[in-house]
C-alpha positions as CSV (number, residue, x, y, z in Angstrom):
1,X,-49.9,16.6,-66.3
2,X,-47.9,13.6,-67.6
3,X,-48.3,11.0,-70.2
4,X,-46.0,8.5,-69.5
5,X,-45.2,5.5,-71.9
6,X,-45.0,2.0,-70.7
7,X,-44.2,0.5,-74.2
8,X,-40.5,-1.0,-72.6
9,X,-42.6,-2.8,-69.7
10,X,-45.0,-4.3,-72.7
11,X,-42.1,-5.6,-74.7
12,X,-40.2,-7.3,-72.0
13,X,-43.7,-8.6,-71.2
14,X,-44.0,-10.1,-74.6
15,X,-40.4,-10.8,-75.0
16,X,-40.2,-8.7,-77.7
17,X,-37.5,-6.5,-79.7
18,X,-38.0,-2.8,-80.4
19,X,-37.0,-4.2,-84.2
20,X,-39.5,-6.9,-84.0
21,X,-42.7,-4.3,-83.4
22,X,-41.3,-1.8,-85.6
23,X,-41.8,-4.9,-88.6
24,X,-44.7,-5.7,-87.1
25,X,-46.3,-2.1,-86.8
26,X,-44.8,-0.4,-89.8
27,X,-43.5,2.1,-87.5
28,X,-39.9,2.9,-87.7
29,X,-37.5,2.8,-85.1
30,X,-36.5,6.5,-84.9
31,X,-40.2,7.2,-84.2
32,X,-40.8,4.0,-82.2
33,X,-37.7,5.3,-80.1
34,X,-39.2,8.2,-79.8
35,X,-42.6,7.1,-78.1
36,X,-40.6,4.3,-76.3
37,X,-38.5,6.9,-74.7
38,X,-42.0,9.5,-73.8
39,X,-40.9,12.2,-76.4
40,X,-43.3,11.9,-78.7
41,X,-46.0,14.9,-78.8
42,X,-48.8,12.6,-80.1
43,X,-49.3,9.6,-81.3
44,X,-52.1,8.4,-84.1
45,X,-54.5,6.2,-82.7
46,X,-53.9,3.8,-86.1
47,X,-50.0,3.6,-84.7
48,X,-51.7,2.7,-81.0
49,X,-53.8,-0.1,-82.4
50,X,-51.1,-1.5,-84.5
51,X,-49.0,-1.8,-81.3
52,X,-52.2,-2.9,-79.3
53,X,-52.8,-5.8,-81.6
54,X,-48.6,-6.5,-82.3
55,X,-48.4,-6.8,-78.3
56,X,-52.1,-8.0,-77.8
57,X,-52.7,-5.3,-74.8
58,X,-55.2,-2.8,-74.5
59,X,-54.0,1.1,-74.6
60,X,-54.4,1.5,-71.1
61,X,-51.0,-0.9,-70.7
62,X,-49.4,1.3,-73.1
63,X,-50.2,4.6,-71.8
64,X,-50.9,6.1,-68.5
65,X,-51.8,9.4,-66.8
66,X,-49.8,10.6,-63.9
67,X,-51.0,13.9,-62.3
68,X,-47.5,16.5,-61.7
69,X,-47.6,16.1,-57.9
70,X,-47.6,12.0,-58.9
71,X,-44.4,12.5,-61.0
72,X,-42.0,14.7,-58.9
73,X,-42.4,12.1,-56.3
């Protein structure tokens, strides 16, 4: 099972820095690099709606669930 992170694909959506939504979200970059780049463990659903409202997406554009014979394709 995979969680994969589409936060990249939302930003160049929105035309928006990684710097810019870390301000926005109170997140810092080290951790927001660390979700951007799908090695984060978890992720606190007050973070999710902070990057929800920054990008004005639902989490369904942020995250999405690939099964494993999906991502060895």
């Amino acid at each position: 099972m995979a969680i994969i992170i589409n936060l990249d694909v939302m930003l160049a959506k929105r035309k928006m820095s990684v710097t810019e939504l870390s301000e926005k979200v109170g997140i810092t970059m080290a951790n927001l690099s660390i979700l951007k780049n799908g090695k984060a463990k978890a992720i606190r659903f007050s973070t999710l709606e902070g990057i929800c409202q920054a990008l004005d997406c639902q989490p369904g554009d942020i995250l999405e669930y690939r099964s494993d014979d999906d991502v060895a394709e």
